[in-house]
RODOFI-129160 format. One record per residue (C-alpha): x, y, z; residue in three letters. Coordinates in steps of 0.001 Angstrom, whole numbers. Each point is the difference from the previous one (the first is absolute). Example, Ala and Ser with C-alpha at 12.3 -4.5 7.8 and 13.67 -1.06 7.14 Angstrom:
(r (12300,-4500,7800),"ALA")
(r (1370,3440,-660),"SER")
//
This chain:
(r (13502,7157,71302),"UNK")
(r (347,2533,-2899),"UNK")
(r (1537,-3375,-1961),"UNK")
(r (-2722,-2125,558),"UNK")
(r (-2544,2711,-1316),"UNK")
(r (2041,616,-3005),"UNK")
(r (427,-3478,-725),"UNK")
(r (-4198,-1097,362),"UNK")
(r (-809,2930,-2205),"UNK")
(r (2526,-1381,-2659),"UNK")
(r (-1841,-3431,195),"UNK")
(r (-3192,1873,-375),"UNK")
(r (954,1815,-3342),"UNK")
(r (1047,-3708,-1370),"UNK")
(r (-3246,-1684,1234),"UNK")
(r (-2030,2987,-1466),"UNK")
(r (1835,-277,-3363),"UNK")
(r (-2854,-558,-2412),"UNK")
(r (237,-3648,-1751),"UNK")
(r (-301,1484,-3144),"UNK")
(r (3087,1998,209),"UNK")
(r (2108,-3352,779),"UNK")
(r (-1874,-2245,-2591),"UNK")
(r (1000,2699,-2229),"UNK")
(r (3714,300,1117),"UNK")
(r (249,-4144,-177),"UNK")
(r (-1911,115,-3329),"UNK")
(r (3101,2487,-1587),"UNK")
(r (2729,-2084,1988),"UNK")
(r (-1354,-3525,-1474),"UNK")
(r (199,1963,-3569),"UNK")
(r (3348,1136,734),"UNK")
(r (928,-3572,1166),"UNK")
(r (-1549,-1967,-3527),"UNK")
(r (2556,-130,-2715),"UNK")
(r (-1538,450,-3399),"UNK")
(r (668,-2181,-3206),"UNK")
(r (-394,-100,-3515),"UNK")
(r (-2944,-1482,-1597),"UNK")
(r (415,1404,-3448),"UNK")
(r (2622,890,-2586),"UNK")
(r (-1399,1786,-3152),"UNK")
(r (1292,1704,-2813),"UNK")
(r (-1552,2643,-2482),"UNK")
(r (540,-1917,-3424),"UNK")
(r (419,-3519,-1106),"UNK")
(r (2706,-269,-1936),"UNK")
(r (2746,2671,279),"UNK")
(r (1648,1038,-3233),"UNK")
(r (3826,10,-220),"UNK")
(r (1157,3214,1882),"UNK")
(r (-2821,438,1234),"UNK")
(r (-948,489,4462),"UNK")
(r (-3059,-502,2493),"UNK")
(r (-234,459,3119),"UNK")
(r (-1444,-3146,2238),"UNK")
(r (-2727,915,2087),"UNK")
(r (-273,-1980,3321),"UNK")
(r (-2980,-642,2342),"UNK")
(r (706,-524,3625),"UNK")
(r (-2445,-1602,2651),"UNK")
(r (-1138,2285,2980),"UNK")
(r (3159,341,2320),"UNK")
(r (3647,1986,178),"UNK")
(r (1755,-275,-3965),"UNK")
(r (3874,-912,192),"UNK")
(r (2405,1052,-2162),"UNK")
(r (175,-2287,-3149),"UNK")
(r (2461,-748,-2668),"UNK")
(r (-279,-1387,-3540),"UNK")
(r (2092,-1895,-2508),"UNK")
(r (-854,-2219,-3256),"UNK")
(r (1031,-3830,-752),"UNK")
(r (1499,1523,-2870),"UNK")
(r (1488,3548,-847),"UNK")
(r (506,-837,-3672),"UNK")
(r (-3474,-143,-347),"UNK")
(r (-1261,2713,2570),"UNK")
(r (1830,2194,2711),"UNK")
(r (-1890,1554,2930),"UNK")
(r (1670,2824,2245),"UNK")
(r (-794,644,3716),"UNK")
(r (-3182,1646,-829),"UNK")
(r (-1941,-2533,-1479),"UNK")
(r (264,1293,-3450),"UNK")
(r (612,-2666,-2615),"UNK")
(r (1478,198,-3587),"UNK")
(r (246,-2258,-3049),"UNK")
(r (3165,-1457,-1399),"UNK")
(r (-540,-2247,-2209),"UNK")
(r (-2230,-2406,-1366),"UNK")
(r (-1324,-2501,2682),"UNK")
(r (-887,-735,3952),"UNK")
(r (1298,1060,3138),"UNK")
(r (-1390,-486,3237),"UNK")
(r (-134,2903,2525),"UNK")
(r (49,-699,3406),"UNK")
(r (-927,2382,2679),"UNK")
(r (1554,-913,3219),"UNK")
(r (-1019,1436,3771),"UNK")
(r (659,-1257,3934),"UNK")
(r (3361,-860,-1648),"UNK")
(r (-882,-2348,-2044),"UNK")
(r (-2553,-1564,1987),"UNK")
(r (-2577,2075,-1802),"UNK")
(r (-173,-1148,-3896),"UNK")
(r (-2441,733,-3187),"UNK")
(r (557,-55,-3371),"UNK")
(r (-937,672,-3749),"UNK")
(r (1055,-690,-3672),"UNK")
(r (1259,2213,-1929),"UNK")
(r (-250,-537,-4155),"UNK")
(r (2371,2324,-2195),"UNK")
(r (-852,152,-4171),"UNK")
(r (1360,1706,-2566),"UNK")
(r (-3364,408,-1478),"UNK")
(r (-1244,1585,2723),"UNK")
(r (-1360,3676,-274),"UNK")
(r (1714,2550,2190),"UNK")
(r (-2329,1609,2123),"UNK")
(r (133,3915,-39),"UNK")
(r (75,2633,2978),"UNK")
(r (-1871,2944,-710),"UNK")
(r (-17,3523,1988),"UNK")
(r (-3821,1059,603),"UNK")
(r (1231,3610,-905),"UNK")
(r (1024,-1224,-3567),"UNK")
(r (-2950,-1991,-1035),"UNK")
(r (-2535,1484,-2406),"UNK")
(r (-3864,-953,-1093),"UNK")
(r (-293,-2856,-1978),"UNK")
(r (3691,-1535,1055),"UNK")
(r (-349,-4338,-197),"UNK")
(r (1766,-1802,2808),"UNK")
(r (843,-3829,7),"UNK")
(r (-941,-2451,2755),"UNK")
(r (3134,607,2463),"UNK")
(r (994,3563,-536),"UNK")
(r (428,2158,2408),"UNK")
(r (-1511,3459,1258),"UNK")
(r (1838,2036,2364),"UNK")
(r (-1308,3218,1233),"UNK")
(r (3346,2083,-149),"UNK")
(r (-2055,3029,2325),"UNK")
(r (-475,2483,-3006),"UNK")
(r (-3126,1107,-1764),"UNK")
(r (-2101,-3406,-77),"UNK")
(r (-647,-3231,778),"UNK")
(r (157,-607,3624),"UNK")
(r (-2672,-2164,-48),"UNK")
(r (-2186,-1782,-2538),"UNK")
(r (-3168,-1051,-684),"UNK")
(r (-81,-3571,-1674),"UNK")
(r (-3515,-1382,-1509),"UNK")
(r (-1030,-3127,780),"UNK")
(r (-2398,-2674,-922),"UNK")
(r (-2836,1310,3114),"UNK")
(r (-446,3684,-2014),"UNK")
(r (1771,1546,1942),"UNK")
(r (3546,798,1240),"UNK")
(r (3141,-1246,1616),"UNK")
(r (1670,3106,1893),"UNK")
(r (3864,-709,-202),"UNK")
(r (1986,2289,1878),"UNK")
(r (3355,157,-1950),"UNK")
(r (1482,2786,2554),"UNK")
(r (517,-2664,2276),"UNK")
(r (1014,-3069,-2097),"UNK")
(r (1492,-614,-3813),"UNK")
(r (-3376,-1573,-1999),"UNK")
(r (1327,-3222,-1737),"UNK")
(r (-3017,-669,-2138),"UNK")
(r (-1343,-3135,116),"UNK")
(r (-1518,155,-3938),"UNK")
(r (555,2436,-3139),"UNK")
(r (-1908,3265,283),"UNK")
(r (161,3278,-1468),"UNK")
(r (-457,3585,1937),"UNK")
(r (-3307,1188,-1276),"UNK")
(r (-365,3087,2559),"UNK")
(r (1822,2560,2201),"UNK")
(r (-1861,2253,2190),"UNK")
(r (3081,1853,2340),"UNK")
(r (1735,-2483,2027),"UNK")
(r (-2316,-2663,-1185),"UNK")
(r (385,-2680,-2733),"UNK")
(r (-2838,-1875,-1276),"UNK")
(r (1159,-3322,-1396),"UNK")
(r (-1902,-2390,-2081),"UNK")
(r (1364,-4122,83),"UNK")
(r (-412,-1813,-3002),"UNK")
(r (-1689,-3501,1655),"UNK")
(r (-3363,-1578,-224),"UNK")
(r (-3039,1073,936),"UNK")
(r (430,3866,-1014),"UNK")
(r (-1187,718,-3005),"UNK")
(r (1190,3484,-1161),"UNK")
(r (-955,2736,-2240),"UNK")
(r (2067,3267,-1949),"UNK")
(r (-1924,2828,828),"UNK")
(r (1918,1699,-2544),"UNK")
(r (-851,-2370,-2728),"UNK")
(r (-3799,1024,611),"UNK")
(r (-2798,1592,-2400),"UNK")
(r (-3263,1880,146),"UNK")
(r (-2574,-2940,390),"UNK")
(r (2230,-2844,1193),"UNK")
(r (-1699,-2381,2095),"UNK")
(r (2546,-1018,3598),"UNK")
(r (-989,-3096,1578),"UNK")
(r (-304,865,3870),"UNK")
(r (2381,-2279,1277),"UNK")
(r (2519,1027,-1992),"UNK")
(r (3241,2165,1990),"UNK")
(r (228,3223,-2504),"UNK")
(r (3424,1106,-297),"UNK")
(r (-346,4317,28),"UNK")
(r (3521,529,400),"UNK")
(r (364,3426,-376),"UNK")
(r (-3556,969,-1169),"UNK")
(r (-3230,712,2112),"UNK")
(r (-3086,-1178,549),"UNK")
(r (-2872,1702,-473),"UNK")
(r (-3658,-896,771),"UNK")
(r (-3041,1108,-2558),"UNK")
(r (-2006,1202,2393),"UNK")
(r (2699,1655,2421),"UNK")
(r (2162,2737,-1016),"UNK")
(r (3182,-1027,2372),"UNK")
(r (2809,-1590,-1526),"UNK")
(r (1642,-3323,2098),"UNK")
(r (2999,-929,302),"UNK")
(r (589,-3685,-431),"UNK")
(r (3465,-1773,-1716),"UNK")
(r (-2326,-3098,269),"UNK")
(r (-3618,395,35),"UNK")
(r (-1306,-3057,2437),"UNK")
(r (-3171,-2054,-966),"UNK")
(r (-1423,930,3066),"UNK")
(r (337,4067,-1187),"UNK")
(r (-2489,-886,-2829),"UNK")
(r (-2820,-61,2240),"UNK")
(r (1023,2224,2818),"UNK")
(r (1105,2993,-2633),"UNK")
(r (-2212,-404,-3405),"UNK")
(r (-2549,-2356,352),"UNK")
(r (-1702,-3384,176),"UNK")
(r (-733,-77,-3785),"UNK")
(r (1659,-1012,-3075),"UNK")
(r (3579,2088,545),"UNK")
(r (901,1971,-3281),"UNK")
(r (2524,2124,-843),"UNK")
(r (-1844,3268,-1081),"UNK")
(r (3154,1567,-1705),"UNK")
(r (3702,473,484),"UNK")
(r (2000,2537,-104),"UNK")
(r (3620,-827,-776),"UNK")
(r (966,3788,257),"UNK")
(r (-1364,850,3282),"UNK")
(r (665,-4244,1267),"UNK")
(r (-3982,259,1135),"UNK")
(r (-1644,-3689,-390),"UNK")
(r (-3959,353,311),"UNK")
(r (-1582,-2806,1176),"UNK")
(r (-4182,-316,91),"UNK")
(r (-2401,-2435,1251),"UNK")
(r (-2654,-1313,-2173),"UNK")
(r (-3023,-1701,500),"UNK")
(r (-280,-2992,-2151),"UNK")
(r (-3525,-1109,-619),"UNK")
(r (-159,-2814,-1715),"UNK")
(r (-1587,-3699,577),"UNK")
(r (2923,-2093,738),"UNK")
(r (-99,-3526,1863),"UNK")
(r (1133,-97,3506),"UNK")
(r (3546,-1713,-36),"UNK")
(r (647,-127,-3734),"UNK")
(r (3035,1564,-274),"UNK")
(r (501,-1921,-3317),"UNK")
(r (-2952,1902,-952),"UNK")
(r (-1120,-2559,-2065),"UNK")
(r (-3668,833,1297),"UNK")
(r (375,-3354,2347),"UNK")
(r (1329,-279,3454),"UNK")
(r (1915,-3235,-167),"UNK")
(r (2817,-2208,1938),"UNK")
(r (2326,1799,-2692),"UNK")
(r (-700,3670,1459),"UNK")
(r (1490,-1508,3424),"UNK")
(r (2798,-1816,-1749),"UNK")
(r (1031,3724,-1624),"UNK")
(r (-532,1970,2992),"UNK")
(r (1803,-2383,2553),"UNK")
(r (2873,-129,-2818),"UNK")
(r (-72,4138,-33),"UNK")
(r (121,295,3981),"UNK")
(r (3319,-2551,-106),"UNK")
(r (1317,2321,-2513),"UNK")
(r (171,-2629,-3078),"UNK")
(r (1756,1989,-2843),"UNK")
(r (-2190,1169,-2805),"UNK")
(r (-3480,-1259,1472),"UNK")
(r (-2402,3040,-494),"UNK")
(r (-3360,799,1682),"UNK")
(r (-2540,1361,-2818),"UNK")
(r (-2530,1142,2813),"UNK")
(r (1638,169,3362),"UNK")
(r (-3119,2082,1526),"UNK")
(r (-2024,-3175,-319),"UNK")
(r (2007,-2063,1908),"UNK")
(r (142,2627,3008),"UNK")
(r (-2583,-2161,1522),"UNK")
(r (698,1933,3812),"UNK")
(r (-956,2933,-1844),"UNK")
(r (3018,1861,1883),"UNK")
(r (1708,1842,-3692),"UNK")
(r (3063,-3081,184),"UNK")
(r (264,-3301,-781),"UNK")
(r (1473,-2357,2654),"UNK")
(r (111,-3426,1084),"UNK")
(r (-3169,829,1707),"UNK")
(r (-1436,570,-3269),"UNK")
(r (1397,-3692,-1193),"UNK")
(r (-1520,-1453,2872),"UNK")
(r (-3544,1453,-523),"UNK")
(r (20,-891,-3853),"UNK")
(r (1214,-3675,947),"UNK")
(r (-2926,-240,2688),"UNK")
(r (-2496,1091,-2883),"UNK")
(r (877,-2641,-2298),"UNK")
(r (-236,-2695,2416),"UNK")
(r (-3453,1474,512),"UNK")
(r (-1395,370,-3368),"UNK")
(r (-889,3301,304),"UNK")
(r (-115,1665,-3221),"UNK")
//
């Protein structure tokens, strides 16, 4: 009798077993069960100079990973050891192949070798210094001394990219140059399109700084007019113009190369100007939209002469927004 009871109240605990709990436990045991495979092979750099190694970076679909192993079409050319890593020969191709499932798995990418390729560089965070120029490709590693575990990157939204080197080497995708360190921070500034930047420390008293323009401090502060704290910004964002000095005409109000102070004001510029003409020609025409759509692609050497006039959204930037507004008011006729 004492069976029976035990075995009815083990039935009961199985029938009371939430469904949850077992959708769960099939859920981890169909994950177990799906074998993952590669959809991607990358590789840092394009062409690999002679001597020169990368390490392939693979991209697996959802599932278990199995063990993989590599080897090129042609070791003359390019070897690659058991981790991935690949290395230039000579001048040429060479095929890497990444097998899995023993051999039932396959992907692979081209390799190109040249002489005339530039060797990319590895650099220790801890060694770096203000102002140092990297190439597309090189390498920052965060060695776990005095700086640069992480880093913050500009980009083209005004604001920043947070890279955290601690955890992975930063091949960088473009040439930059290290325009900041605040402790374990880096502040790094890409040379592409679509950032224009200034040297704060080429500055003088009564400068004019367009507002969307990234000012490089470096090493020097910033200091409002009209506040007496100093901030500390290696790159002063367009969006700081507003928030910190002002909504005016942004000056510098002196410099002081001693003390690395920049003092920035905002002025109020009164003065009849023609909505949209940033030509200033005194006309608002289809040529102001041609030169401000060719500024916000970042078109080398196109210059606006009165960028306030085409902030149409009134917001202290000029956007696509802005574009759009000034587009809409020539098809209108508005004057």
């Amino acid at each position: 009798m004492r069976k029976t009871v035990k075995a009815m109240l083990i039935a009961g605990c199985i029938c009371c077993t939430p469904m949850s709990a077992l959708t769960t436990a099939q859920t981890v045991c169909a994950y177990d069960q799906l074998i993952a495979s590669v959809t991607k092979v990358s590789i840092a750099k394009d062409v690999l100079a002679i001597g020169e190694s990368a390490k392939l970076e693979l991209t697996w679909s959802s599932g278990k990973q199995n063990e993989v192993t590599f080897s090129s079409s042609d070791e003359s050319v390019a070897t690659v050891d058991k981790d991935g890593v690949v290395t230039g020969i000579a001048d040429g191709k060479a095929t890497i192949t990444v097998s899995y499932l023993e051999g039932k798995g396959v992907k692979t990418i081209d390799i190109s070798v040249s002489h005339e390729a530039v060797k990319s560089e590895v650099y220790n965070t801890s060694e770096v210094s203000l102002g140092d120029k990297f190439r597309k490709y090189d390498t920052l590693h965060y060695d776990g001394k005095s700086k640069g575990s992480c880093a913050n990157v500009v980009n083209t939204k005004g604001n920043y990219d947070l890279v955290y080197i601690n955890i992975d080497d930063y091949v960088l995708p473009f040439d930059a140059e290290l325009v900041g360190i605040d402790g374990l921070v880096i502040y790094i500034a890409p040379d592409i399109e679509g950032i224009t930047y200034l040297d704060g420390r080429k500055l003088n008293a009564g400068d004019v700084i367009d507002r969307n323009t990234h000012l490089l401090c470096y090493d020097y502060k910033i200091k409002s007019a009209d506040k007496s704290s100093r901030m500390i910004f290696p790159v002063f964002l367009p969006e700081y113009y507003g928030e910190y000095i002002g909504d005016g005409e942004i000056k510098v109000k002196s410099i002081d190369h001693d003390a690395k102070v920049i003092e920035l004001e905002s002025v109020d510029v009164k003065a009849d100007t023609v909505d949209g003409d940033v030509n200033s020609d005194g006309e608002f025409a289809v040529s102001d939209a041609v030169i401000l759509q060719r500024w916000l692609l970042g078109v080398p050497d196109t210059k606006l002469n009165d960028w306030r006039s085409a902030d149409l959204c009134s917001d202290g930037k000029l956007d696509v927004f802005d574009l759009c507004f000034m587009k809409k008011k020539l098809l209108s006729g508005q004057e």
